[in-house]
C-alpha positions as CSV (number, residue, x, y, z in Angstrom):
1,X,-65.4,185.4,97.6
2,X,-65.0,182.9,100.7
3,X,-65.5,179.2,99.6
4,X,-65.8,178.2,103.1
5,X,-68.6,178.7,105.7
6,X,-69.1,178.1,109.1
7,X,-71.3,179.6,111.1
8,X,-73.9,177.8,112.8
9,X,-75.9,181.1,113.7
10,X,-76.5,184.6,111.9
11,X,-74.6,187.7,112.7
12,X,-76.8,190.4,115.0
13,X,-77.1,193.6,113.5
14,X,-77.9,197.3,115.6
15,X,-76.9,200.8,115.2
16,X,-77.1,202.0,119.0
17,X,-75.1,199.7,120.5
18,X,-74.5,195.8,121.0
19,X,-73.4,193.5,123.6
20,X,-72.3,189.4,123.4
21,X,-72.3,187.5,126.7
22,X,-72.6,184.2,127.8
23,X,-76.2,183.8,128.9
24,X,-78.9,185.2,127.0
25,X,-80.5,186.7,130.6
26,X,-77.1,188.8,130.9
27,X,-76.9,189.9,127.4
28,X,-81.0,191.4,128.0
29,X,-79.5,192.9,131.0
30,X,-77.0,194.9,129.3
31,X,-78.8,196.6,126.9
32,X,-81.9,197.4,129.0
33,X,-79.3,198.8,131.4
34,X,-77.8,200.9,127.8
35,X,-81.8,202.2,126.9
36,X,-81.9,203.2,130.3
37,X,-79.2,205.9,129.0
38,X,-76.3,203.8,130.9
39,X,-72.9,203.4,129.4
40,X,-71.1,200.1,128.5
41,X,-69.1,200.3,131.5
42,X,-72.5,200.4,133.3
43,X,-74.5,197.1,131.4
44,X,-71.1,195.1,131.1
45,X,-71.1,195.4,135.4
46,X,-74.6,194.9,135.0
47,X,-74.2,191.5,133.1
48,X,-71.4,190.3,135.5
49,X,-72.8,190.8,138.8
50,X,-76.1,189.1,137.2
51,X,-73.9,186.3,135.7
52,X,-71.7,186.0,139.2
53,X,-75.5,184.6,140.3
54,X,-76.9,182.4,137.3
55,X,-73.5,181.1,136.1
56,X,-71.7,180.0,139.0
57,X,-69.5,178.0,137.8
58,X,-67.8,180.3,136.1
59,X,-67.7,183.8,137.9
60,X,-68.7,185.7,140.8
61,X,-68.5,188.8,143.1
62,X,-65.6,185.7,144.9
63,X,-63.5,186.2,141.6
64,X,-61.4,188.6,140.2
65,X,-61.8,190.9,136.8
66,X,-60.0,193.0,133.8
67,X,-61.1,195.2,131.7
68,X,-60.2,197.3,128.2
69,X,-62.0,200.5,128.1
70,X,-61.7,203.2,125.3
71,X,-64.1,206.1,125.6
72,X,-66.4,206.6,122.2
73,X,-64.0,204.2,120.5
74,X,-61.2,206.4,119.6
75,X,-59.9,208.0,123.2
76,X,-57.1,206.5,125.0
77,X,-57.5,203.2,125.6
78,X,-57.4,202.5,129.8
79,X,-56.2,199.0,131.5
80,X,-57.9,197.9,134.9
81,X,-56.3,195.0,136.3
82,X,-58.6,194.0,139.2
83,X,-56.8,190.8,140.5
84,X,-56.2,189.8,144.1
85,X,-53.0,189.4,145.7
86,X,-51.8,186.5,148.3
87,X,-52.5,187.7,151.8
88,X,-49.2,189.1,153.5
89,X,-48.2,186.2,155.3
90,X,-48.2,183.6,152.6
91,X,-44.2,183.2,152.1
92,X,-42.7,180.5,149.8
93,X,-41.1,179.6,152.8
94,X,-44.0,178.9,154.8
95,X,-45.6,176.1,152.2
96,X,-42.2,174.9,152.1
97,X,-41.2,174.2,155.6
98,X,-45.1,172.2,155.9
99,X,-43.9,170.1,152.6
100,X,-46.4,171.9,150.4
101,X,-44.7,172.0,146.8
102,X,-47.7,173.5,144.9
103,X,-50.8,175.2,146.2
104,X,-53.9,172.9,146.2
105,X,-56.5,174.0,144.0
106,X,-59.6,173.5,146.8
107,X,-57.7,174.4,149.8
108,X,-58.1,178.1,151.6
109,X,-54.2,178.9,150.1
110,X,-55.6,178.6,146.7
111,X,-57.7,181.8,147.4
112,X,-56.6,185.4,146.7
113,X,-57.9,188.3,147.6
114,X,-60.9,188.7,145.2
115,X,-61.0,192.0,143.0
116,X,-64.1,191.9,141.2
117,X,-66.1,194.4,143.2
118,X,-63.6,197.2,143.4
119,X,-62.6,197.2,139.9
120,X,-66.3,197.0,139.1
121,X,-66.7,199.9,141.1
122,X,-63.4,201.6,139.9
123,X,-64.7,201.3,136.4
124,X,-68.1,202.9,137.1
125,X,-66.2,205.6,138.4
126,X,-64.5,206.2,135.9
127,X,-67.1,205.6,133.3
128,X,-70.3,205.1,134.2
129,X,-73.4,206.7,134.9
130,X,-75.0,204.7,136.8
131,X,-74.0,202.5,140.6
132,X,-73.4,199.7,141.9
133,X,-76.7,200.2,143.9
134,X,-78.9,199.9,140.4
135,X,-76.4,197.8,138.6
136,X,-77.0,194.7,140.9
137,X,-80.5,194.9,141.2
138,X,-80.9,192.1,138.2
139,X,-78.2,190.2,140.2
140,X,-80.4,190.6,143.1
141,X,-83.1,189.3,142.0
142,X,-82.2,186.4,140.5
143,X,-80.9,184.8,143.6
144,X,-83.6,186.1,145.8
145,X,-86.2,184.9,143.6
146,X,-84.4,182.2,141.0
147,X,-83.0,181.6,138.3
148,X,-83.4,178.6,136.3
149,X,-80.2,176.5,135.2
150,X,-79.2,176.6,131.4
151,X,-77.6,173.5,129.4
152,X,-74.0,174.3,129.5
153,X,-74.5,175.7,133.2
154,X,-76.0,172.3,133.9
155,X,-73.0,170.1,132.0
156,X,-70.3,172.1,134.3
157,X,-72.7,171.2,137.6
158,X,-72.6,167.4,137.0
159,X,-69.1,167.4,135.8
160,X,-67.8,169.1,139.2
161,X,-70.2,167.0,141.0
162,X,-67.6,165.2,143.6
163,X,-65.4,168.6,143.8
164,X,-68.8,170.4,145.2
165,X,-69.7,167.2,147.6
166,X,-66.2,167.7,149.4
167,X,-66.0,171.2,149.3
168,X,-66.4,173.9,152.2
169,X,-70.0,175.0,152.9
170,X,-71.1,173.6,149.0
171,X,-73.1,171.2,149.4
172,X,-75.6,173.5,151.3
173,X,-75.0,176.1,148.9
174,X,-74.5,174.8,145.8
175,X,-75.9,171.2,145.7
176,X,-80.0,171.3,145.8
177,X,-81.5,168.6,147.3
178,X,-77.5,166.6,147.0
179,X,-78.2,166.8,143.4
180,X,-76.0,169.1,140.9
181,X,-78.7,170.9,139.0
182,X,-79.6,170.1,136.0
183,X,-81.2,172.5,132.8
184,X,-84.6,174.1,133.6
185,X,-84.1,173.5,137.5
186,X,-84.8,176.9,139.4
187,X,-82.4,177.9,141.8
188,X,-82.5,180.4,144.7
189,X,-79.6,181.5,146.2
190,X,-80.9,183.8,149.5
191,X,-77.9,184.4,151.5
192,X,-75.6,185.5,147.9
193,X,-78.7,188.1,147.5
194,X,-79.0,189.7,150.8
195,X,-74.8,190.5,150.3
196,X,-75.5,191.5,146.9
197,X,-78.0,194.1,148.7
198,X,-75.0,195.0,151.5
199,X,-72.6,196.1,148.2
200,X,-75.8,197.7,146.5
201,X,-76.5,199.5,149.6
202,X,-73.5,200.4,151.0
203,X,-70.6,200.1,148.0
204,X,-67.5,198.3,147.7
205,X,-66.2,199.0,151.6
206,X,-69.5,196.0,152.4
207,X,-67.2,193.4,151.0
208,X,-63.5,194.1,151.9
209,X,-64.3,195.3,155.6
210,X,-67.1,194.9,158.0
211,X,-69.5,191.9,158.6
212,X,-69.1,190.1,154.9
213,X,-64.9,190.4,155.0
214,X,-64.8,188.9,158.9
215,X,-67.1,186.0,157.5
216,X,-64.9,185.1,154.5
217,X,-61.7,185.7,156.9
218,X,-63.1,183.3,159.2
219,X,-64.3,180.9,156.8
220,X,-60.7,180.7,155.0
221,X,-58.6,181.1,158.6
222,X,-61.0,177.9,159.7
223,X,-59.7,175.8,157.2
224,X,-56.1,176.6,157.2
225,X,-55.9,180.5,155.6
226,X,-53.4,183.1,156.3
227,X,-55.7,185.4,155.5
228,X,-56.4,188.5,157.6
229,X,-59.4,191.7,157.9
230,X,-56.5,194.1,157.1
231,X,-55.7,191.9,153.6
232,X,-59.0,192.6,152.3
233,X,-59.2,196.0,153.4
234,X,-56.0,197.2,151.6
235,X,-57.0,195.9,148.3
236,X,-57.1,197.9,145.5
237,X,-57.5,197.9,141.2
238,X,-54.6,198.8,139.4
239,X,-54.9,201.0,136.5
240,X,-52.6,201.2,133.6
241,X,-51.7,201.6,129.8
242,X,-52.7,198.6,127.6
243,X,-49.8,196.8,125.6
244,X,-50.1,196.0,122.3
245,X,-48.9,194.7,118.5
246,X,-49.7,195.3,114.9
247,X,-51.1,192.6,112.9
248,X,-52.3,193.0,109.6
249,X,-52.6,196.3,109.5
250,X,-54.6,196.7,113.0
251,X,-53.1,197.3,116.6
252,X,-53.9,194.3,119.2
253,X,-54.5,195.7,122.8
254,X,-53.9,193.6,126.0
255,X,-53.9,194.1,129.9
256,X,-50.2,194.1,131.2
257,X,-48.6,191.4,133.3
258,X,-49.8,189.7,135.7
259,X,-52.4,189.2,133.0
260,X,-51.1,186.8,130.4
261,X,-52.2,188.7,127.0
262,X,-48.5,189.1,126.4
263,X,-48.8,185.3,125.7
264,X,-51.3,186.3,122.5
265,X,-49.2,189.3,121.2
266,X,-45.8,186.9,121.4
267,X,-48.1,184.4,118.8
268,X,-49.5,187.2,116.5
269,X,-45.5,188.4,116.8
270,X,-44.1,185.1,115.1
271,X,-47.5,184.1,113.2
272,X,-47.1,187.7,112.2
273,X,-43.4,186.5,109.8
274,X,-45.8,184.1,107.7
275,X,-48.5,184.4,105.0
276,X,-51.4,182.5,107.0
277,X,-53.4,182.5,103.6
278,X,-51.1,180.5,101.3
279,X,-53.0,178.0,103.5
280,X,-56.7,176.9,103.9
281,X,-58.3,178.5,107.3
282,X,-58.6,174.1,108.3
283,X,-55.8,172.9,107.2
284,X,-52.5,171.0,108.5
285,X,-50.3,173.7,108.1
286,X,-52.5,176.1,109.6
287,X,-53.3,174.2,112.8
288,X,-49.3,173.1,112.9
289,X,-48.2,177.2,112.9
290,X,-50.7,178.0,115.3
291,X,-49.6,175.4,118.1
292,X,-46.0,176.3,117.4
293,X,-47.2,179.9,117.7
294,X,-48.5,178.4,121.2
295,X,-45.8,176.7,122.4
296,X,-43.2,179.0,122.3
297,X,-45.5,182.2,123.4
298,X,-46.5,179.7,126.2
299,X,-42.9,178.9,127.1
300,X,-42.2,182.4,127.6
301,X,-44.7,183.2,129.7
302,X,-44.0,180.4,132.2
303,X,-40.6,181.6,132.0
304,X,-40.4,185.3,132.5
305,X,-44.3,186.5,133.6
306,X,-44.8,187.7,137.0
307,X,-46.3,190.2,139.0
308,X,-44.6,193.4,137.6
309,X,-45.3,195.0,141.0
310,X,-42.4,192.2,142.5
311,X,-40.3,191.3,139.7
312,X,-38.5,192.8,136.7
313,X,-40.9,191.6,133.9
314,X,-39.0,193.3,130.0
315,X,-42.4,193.9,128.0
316,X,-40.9,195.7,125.9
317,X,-38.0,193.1,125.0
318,X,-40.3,190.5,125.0
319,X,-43.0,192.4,122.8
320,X,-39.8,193.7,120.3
321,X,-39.9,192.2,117.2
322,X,-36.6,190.1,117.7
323,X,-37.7,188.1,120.5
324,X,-38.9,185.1,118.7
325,X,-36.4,185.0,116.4
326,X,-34.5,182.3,117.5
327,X,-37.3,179.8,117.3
328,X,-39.3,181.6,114.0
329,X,-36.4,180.4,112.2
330,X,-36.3,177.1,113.1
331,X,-39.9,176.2,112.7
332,X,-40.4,173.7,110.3
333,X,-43.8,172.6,108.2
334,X,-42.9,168.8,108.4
335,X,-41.7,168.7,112.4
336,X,-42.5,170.1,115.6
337,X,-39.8,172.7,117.4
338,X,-37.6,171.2,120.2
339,X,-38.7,172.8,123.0
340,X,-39.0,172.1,126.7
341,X,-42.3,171.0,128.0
342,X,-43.9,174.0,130.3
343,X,-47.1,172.9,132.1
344,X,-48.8,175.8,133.2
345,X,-51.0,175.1,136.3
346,X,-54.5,176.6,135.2
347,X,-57.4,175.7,133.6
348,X,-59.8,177.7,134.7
349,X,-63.3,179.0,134.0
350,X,-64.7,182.4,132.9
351,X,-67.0,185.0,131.6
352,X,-66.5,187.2,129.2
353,X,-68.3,190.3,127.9
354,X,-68.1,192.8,124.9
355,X,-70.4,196.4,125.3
356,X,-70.5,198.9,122.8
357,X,-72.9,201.8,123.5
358,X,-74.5,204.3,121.8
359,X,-71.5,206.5,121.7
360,X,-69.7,204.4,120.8
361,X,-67.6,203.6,124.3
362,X,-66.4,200.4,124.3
363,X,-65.5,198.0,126.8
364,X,-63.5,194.4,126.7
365,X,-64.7,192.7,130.2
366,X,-63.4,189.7,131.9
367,X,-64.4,187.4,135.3
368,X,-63.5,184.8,136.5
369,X,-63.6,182.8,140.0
370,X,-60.6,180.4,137.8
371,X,-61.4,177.0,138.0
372,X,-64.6,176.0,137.8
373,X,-66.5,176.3,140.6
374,X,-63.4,178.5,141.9
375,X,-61.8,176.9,145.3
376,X,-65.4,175.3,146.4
377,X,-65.3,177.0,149.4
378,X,-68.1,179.1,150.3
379,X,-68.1,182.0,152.6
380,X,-70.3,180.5,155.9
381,X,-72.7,182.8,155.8
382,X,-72.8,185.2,152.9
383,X,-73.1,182.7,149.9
384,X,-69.9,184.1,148.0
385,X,-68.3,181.2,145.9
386,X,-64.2,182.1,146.7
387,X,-61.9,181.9,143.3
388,X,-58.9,179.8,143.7
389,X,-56.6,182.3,141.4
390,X,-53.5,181.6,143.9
391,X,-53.5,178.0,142.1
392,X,-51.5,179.7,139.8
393,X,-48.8,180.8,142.0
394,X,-45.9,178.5,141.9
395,X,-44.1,177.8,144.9
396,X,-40.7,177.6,143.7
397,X,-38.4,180.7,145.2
398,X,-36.7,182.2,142.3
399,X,-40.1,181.7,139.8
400,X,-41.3,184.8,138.7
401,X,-44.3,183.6,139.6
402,X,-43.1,182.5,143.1
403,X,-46.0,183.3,145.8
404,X,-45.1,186.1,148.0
405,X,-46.8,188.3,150.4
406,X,-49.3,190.9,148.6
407,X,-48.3,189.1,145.1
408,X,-51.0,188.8,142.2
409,X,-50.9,185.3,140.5
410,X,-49.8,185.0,136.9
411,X,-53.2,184.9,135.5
412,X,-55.4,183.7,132.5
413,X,-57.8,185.8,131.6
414,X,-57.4,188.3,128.6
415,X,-60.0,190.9,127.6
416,X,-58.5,192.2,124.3
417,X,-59.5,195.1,121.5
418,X,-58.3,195.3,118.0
419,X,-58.0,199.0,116.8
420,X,-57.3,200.6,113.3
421,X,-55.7,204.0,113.3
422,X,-56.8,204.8,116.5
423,X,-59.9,203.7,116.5
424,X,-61.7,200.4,118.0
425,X,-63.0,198.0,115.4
426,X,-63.3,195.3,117.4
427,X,-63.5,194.6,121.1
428,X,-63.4,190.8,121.6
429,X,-62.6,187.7,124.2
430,X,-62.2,183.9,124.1
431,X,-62.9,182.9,127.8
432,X,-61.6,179.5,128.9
433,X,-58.4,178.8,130.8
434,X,-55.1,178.5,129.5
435,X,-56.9,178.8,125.4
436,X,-57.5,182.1,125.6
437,X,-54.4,183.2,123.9
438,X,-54.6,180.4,121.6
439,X,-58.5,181.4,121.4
440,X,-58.2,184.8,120.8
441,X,-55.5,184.3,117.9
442,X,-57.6,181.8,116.6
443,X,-60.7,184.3,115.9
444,X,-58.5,187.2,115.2
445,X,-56.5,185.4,112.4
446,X,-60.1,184.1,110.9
447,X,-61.2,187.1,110.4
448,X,-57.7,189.0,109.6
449,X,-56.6,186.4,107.3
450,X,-59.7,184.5,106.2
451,X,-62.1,187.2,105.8
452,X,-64.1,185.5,108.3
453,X,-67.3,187.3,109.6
454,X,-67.5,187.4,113.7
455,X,-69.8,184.7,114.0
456,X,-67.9,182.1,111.2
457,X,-64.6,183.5,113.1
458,X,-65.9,182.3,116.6
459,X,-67.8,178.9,115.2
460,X,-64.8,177.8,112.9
461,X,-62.9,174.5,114.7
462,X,-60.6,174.6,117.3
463,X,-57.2,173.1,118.8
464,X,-55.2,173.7,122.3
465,X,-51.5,172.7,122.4
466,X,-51.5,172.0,125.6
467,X,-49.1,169.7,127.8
468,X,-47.2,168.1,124.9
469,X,-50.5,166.9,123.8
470,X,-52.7,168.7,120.8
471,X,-56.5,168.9,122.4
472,X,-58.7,168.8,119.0
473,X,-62.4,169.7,119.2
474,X,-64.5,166.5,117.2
475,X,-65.2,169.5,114.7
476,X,-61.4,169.6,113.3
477,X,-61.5,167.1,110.0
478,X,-60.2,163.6,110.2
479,X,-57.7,164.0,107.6
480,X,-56.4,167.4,109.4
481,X,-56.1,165.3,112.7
482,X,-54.2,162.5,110.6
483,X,-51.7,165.2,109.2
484,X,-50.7,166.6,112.3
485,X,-49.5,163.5,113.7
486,X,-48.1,162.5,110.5
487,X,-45.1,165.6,111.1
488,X,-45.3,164.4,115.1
489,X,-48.2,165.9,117.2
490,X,-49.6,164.1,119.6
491,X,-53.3,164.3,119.2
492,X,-56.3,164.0,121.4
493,X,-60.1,164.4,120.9
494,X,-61.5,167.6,123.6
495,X,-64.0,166.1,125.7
496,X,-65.8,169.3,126.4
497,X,-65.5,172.8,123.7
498,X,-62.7,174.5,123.7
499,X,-63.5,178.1,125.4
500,X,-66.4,180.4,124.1
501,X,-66.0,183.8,122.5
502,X,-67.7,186.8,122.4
503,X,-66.9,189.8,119.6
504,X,-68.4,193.1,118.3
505,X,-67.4,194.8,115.0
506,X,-67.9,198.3,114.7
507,X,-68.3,199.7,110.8
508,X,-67.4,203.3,111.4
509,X,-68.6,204.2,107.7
510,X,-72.3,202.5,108.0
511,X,-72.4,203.3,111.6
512,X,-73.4,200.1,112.5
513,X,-72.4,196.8,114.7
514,X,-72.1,193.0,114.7
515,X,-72.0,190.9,116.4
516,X,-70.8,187.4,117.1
517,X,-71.2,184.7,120.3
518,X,-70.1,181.6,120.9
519,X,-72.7,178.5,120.1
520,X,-69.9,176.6,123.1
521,X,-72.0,178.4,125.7
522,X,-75.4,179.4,126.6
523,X,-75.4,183.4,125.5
524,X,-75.9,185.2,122.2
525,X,-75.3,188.5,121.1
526,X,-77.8,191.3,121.6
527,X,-78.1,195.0,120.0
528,X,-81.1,197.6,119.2
């Protein structure tokens, strides 16, 4: 019997299916989208498009997306990796000779390509009933005829106030009345619904060619792009096998490079060589593995992740079971590893969304325009918030992660599934920058190794190694905070939560689901 308990909300409980999102709205969408006999590929796209509307900040048909997808729960398991490349003529070379060392993060170079709306529409293809024309009708509405502003929806607003006053087109777009919004404010978004209604009407060719692509090609090229008609029109979704691990008995799944989910199966890899239990779910020791976990999984990445489609990137070495152990051995419980400081340059903002259906298909979903409030450049005249997912290109020739011409960004977000012999148990997400390896780990070794229920394993405190500096919610104990500098972390209290996470469990034996959402954002989990 657990002696601990965390949960600040029940477990929901359904038989047909269930979803978790961020916004209670989306979640509704997605399972009237479900009793309207679509699949989970069809209510998660539902949920996103509708979320790309009410939670700006966060994601958008301007943003990019991946998916897990395994087909009633026990077929193969499929990897879409829709993330936009840099346009064609952005060389290293280019930034360098104009004295530009890193890309900045609200300029037109920080935007790629964005791939949300042809991996949406390469997922429905592949396993949905329904389109893109009845998918974004709920998207449609709500920024025809508004959408009013939730709490953590408002929080992001006024904390990105002076980013959207000296942004491109935001102020007109995204700033009512030169005000952020604030909770319970009703917002209509006209111009972002009538090109919703262009994709609804006329598919995924309305956005990458034709009146909507030359606006956001003039917009960017206006303000300093390199970005041209013929880069958006020859953008496509990759799809591919999922990597994974074993822990604890259960196989972890991730999208391949240039997502980072390698970063979480390197810390389940070396967390993997200890007994997490010996120790108390918050404890010193536990929080001290787990960043030690991070910082050498996070080292790696910066190190040897690119775009696989440009450079030699050795999954399979780094994923092999002797990888880490160099540094597994020298990890000790009263001192923190020498290692080099890597400070990744990404903090970015996300949805996330778990769907599983009635039979049992299940889908791990992801969005993101990366930062919050993406680039803050609007597209003149079509409303479409652009990501700024080239902010994580580095411009450095040599990098794995140098920017190129057609190159996807080393990115951050992770959908993931934990499976069992085959079959899914649980798909799950921690949106929320550079934590979502750290995020997902967390969760995963709650429930693994604590026995944790989805909802205790998502509530239970959190900490980011991050930057030489340990980023502790107020949640972690004062004596756990006191330990860890103790043995030499450097400690600091989060201002805002640390991510937000979204899971499903499926009980094959009852036949039944639960699931879990994160109290950090607005949403909840949903089933029937």
């Amino acid at each position: 019997m657990r002696n601990f308990h965390f949960a600040g909300r029940s477990t929901v409980h359904a038989q047909n299916a269930m979803v978790a999102t961020s916004h209670p709205e989306a979640a509704l969408t997605a399972i009237e989208v479900m009793k309207a006999g679509g699949t989970a590929a069809d209510a998660a796209v539902a949920a996103c498009a509708l979320l790309g509307v009410i939670e700006p900040q966060s994601t958008g048909i301007g943003g990019d997306c991946f998916a897990l997808i395994q087909p009633k729960g026990e077929g193969k398991i499929v990897a879409y990796n829709g993330s936009g490349r840099a346009p064609m003529a952005a060389t290293a070379e280019w930034y360098l000779e104009r004295k530009i060392h890193s890309v900045p993060l609200t300029s037109a170079h920080a935007v790629s390509i964005p791939g949300a709306i042809d991996a949406w529409d390469t997922i429905l293809r592949d396993h949905g009933k329904m389109g893109l024309d009845t998918l974004l009708q709920p998207a449609i509405k709500a920024a025809e005829e508004g959408y009013v502003v939730a709490p953590r929806i408002a929080f992001d607003w006024k904390n990105q106030f002076e980013k959207l006053k000296n942004g491109t087109n935001t102020e007109r777009y995204l700033l009512p009345h030169g005000k952020p919004a604030v909770a319970g404010d009703v917002i209509r978004q006209p111009e972002l619904g009538k090109t919703l209604r262009a994709i609804a009407k006329n598919g995924r060719d309305a956005f990458y060619t034709g009146e909507i692509a030359d606006d956001m090609v003039e917009t960017l090229r206006g303000i300093g792009g390199l970005h041209t008609l013929e880069d958006f029109a020859a953008h496509s979704t990759e799809t591919t096998a999922p990597i994974g691990t074993m822990y604890k008995g259960h196989d972890v799944w991730q999208c391949p490079p240039n997502g980072p989910g390698i970063t979480m199966l390197v810390m389940l890899n070396i967390l993997s060589r200890f007994d997490l239990t010996k120790f108390a779910p918050l404890s010193i020791e536990r929080f001290h593995l787990e960043a030690e976990a991070a910082r050498i999984a996070y080292m790696m990445r910066e190190q040897y992740i690119g775009d696989p489609q440009q450079v030699h990137v050795d999954v399979a070495g780094i994923l092999a079971k002797g990888f880490a152990e160099e540094h597994i051995k020298n990890i000790r419980m009263d001192r923190l590893l020498e290692l080099p400081n890597v400070a990744p340059p990404m903090n970015p903002s996300t949805v996330y969304i778990t769907v599983v259906d009635k039979d049992r298909n299940v889908c791990s979903f992801i969005n993101s325009i990366a930062h919050s409030f993406g680039s803050a450049i609007v597209s003149n005249k079509t409303g479409i918030l652009l990501q700024n997912r080239a902010g994580g290109f580095r411009i450095q020739p040599g990098h794995p992660n140098c920017i190129a011409p057609g190159k996807r960004p080393l990115h951050t977000i992770i959908p993931s599934l934990a499976t069992r012999n085959g079959r899914a148990v649980m798909p799950f997400g921690v949106m929320g920058g550079q934590y979502q390896p750290v995020g997902q780990t967390h969760v995963l070794t709650n429930i693994l190794d604590y026995g944790c229920d989805v909802q205790e394993a998502i509530d239970m405190p959190r900490g980011l190694h991050y930057e030489g500096v340990y980023q502790l919610e107020d949640s972690v104990p004062a004596e756990i905070v006191e330990g860890l500098k103790k043995i030499g972390h450097k400690t600091t209290s989060v201002v805002g939560p640390l991510g937000g996470g979204q899971a499903i469990w499926i009980d094959w034996d009852t036949g039944t689901l639960t699931g879990g959402s994160d109290p950090r954002k607005d949403g909840c989990a949903l089933g029937y």
